[in-house]
N, C-alpha and C positions, 0 to 999 in steps of 0.2 A: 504494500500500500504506500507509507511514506513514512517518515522519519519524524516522532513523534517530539515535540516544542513544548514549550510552558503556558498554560491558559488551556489547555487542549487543542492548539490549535498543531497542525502537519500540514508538511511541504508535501504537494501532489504533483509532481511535473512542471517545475516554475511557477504554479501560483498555490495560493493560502487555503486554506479549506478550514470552517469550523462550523463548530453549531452555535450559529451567532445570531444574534436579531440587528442590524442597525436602524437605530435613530434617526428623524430628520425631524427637522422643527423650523419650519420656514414661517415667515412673516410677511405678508403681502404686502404690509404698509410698510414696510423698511425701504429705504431708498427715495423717500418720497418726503422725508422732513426739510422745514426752511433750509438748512445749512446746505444743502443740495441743491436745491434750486436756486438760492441764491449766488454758489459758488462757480455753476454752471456745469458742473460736474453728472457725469451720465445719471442716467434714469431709467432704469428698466422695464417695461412693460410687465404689468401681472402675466402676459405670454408666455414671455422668457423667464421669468422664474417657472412657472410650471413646466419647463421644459426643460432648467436646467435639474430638479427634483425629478423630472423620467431618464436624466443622464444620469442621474447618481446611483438611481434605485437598479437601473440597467448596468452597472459598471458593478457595482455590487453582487448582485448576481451571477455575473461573468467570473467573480473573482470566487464565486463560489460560498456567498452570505444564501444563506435560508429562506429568512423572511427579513422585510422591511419596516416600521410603524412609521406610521404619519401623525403629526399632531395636528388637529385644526384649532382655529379659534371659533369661538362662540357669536364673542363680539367684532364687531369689524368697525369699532369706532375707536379711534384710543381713548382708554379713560373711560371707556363706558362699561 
């Protein structure tokens, strides 16, 4: 099989393997405070976040993670 590491995790043919869950905890409103727009500094579309969260969750995968969790928010207002 492979050659067994610390955490449980083994080397399988150049990539990682475990039984892992990752994390994501994205924020749609990030990117979007005064200091940004005033600085003129980019601004990402909520598109591209959601598409950079199906590159992550796909690379993950690939590297051979299990499952993914997504955290959403409730509110979509800050402060509220």
């Amino acid at each position: 099989m492979g050659e067994q590491h610390a955490h449980g995790w083994r080397v399988s043919r150049h990539r990682l393997v475990a039984d892992a869950t990752v994390g994501v905890i994205a924020n749609p409103m990030s990117g979007r405070d005064i200091r940004r727009l005033v600085a003129s500094t980019s601004v990402f579309p909520n598109a591209e976040k959601a598409s950079m969260v199906v590159r992550l969750t796909a690379a993950a995968g690939a590297l051979g993670v299990g499952s993914t969790a997504t955290a959403r928010s409730v509110n979509t207002r800050p402060g509220a």
